[in-house]
N, C-alpha and C positions, 0 to 999 in steps of 0.2 A: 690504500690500493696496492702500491709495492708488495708493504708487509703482508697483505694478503697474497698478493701474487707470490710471493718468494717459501710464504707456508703450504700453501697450497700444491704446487708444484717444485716437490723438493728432486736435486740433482739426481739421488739413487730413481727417482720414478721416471724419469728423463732415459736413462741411462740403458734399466730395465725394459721402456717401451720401444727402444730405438728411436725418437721423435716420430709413432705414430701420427700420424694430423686428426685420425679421429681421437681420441688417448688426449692430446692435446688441447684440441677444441672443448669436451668434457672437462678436464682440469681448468680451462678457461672460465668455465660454466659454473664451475664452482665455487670460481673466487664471484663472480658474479651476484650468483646466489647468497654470499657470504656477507658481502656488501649491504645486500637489502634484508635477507632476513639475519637479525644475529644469533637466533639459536641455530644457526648452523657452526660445526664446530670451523676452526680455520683450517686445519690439518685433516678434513676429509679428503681421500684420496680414493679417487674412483678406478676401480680395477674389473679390467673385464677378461673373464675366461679364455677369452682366444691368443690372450696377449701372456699370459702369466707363464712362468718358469721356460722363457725364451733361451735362458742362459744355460740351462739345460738341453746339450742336442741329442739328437737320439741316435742309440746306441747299437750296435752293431747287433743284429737278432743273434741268437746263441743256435751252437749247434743240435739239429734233434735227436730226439734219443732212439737211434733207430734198433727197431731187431732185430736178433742174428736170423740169417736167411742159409737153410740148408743149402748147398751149392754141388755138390756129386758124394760118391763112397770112397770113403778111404783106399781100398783096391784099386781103382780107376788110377786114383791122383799118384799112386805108389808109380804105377806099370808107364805113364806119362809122365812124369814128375812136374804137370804142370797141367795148368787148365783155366779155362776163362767163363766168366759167369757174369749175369747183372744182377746186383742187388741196389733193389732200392732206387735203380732207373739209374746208376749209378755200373758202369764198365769195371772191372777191377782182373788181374792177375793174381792166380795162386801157385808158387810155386813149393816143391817138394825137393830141399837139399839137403844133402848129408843128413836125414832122417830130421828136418825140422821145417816147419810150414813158415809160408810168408806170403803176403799176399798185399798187393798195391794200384794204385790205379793204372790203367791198361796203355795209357794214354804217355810217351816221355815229357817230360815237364820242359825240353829243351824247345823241340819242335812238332811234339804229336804221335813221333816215332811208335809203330807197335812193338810192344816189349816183350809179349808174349812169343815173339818170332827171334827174340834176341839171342844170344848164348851168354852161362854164367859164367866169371870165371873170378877166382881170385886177384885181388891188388891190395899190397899192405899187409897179405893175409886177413880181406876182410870179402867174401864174398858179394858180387854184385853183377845186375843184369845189364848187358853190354848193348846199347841202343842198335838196331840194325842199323838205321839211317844216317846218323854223324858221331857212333861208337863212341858217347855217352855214358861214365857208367855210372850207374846208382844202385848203391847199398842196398839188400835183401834186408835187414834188419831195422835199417833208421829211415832210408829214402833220401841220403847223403849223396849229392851230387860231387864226386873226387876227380881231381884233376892234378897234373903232376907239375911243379918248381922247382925253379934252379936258381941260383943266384948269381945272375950274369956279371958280374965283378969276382967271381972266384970260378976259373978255368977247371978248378980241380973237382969241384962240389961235385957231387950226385943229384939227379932229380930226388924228391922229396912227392911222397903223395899228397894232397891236401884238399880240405874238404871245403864245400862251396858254402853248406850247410846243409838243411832237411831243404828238399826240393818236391819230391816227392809223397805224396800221400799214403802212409803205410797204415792197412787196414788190420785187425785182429780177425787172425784162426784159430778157432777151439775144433776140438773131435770130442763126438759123441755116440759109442755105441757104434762108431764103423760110419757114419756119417761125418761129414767137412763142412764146417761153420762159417762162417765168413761175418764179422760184425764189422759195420762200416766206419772208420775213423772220426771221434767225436771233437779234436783238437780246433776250438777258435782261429787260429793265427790262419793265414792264407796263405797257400801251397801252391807253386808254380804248374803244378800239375790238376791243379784244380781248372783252370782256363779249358782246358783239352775234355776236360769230366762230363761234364756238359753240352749242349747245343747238335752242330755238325757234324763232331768229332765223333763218331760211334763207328766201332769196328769190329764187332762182334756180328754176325750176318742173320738176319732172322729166319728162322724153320720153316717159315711159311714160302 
């Protein structure tokens, strides 16, 4: 009976089921069965669908492959240097500097801040849009949240710029033909600015 039990219900199927009690009862059933009939093998192990590859969790759904969504004309976006659009149900900024497009979510990844209302200005010599709300500022090109250090044990030091990391969700602008592309960022990892992307946060005013 042991040897039965101990073949029957081996550690790995334990382990795999989490001690199911149905999973259990069944393994129990089988040593059972094993006892009375002998062509039953000893090492059947009864495995049900619902239970299998537990140890496997599931995985983070991937980003979709979204299309690029025409967003204004080239002229427009020159004469403004900037302009706001939804793609994909999805708020985003395009800006127009130093004769190069950029375009991010509309939203500041600190506290919601609109950004489109912001002013650019260099820091580090790297261009970035200056949060209205708590003057925030994040990189036009990466979505690098900078801020400036010192190293308070040295009186002499200089602040230092330095980066938080990507904070921000930096989306891709192509031009076609005098039209302004806008493809929505297809980067896995999760963006502080992603929170804001979504839901309440809309600030763009509808036409209607």
């Amino acid at each position: 009976m042991l040897r039965c039990f101990s073949n029957c219900i081996r550690p790995s199927s334990l382990f795999t089921h989490s001690l199911q009690p149905g999973i259990l009862f069944l393994q129990l059933l089988t040593c059972l069965v094993h006892l009375y009939f002998k062509e039953f093998s000893s090492t059947v192990i009864l495995e049900s669908p619902s239970y299998m590859d537990l140890d496997s969790s599931e995985q983070d759904p991937e980003m979709k492959e979204y299309s690029s969504v025409c967003v204004g004309r080239e002229d427009d976006i020159k004469k403004s240097e900037r302009m706001t659009a939804v793609v994909h149900d999805r708020e985003v900024v395009i800006f127009y500097h130093k004769g190069e497009y950029h375009a991010m979510d509309i939203r500041c990844y600190h506290s919601g801040g609109p950004l489109h209302l912001g002013e650019i200005e260099d820091f580090d010599g790297r261009p970035c849009i200056v949060c209205p709300w708590h003057k925030y500022k994040i990189t036009l090109a990466t979505g690098e949240g900078l801020y400036q250090s010192i190293n308070p044990k040295d009186p002499s030091a200089k602040p230092k710029w330095c980066s938080k990391g990507v904070k921000q969700r930096i989306h891709t602008v192509t031009v076609d033909n005098g039209n302004i592309y806008v493809t929505l960022s297809k980067a896995s990892f999760k963006h502080d600015s992603d929170f804001y992307a979504t839901g309440d946060f809309k600030v763009i005013k509808s036409s209607s």
